[in-house]
N, C-alpha and C positions, 0 to 999 in steps of 0.2 A: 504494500500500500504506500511503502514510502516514497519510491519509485517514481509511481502514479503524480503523487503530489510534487514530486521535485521537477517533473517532466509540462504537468502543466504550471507550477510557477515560472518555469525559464520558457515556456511556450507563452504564457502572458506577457512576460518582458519584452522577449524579442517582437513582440507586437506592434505596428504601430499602432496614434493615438486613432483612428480612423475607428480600427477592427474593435478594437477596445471600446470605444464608445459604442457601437452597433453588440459587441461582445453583453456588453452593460444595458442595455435595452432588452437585450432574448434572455436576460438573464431575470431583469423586471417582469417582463409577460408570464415568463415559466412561475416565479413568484407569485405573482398576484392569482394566475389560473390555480395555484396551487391553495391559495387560500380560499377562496371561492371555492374549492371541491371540499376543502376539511370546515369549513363553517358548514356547506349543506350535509356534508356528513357525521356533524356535530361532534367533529374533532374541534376544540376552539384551542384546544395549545398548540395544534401543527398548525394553525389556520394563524393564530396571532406570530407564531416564528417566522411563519414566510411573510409576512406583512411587517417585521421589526428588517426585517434584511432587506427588504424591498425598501420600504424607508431610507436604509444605511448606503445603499445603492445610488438614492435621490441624490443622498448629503455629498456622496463622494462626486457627482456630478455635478452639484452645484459648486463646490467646492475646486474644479480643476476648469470652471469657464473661468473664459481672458477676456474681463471687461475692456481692456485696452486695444484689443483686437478687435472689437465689434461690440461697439457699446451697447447701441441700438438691440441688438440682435440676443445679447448675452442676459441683459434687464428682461427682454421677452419667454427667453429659456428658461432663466430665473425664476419668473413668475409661475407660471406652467409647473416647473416643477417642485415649487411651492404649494400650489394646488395639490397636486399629486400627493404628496405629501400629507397634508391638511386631509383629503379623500380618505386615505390610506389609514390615519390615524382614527380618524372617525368611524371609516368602514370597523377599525378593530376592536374599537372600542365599544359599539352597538351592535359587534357584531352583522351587520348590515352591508348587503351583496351591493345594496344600488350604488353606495357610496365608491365600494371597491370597481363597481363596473364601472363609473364615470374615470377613474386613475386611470385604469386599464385602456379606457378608448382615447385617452389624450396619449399613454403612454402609445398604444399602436399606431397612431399618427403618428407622434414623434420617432418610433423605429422605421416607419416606410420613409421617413422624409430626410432623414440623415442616411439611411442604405441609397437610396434612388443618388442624394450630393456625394455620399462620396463615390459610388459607382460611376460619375457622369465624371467626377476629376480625378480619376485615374487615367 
């Protein structure tokens, strides 16, 4: 098992930031569908873990935008994925699917729309 993890840590590195941020979006959607299936299943602790990661996922996202590269663009990201966040938190805390579905449909936007730009600037 150790292996495994050492082979995808240096497989995330040598990543660029492109793959990684698309990497960090399927990684969101798996999250969130994953909560979604353990609240209807009335799992709420596997449902609240994938929803704390899904969260930690946002943070790391917000957290590596470069306001100074696109100010405009990076406040709009921001926002979004503030919402998400706020969604996300709520969905866990009420346990409540609507809240998670609304994170989930901004999230799936955001995955088609970052894969389509960086597919198009390669």
């Amino acid at each position: 098992m150790r292996g495994i993890a050492a082979y995808k840590s240096v497989s995330l590195e040598s990543s660029d930031q492109r793959k990684l941020v698309v990497m960090c979006f399927e990684a969101l959607i798996r999250r969130q569908k994953e909560a979604l299936q353990a609240f209807e299943d009335k799992e709420f602790v596997q449902g609240a873990e994938a929803l704390r990661v899904a969260r930690e996922i946002y943070c790391e996202l917000l957290v590596g935008l470069d306001h100074q590269a696109a100010p405009e663009m990076t406040t709009n990201l921001a926002g979004l994925y503030h919402f998400c966040i706020r969604e996300l938190t709520q969905g866990g805390h009420n346990t409540d699917a609507g809240h998670i579905e609304n994170a989930l449909a901004v999230t799936e936007e955001l995955y088609e729309g970052f894969k389509t730009a960086f597919s198009n600037a390669e």
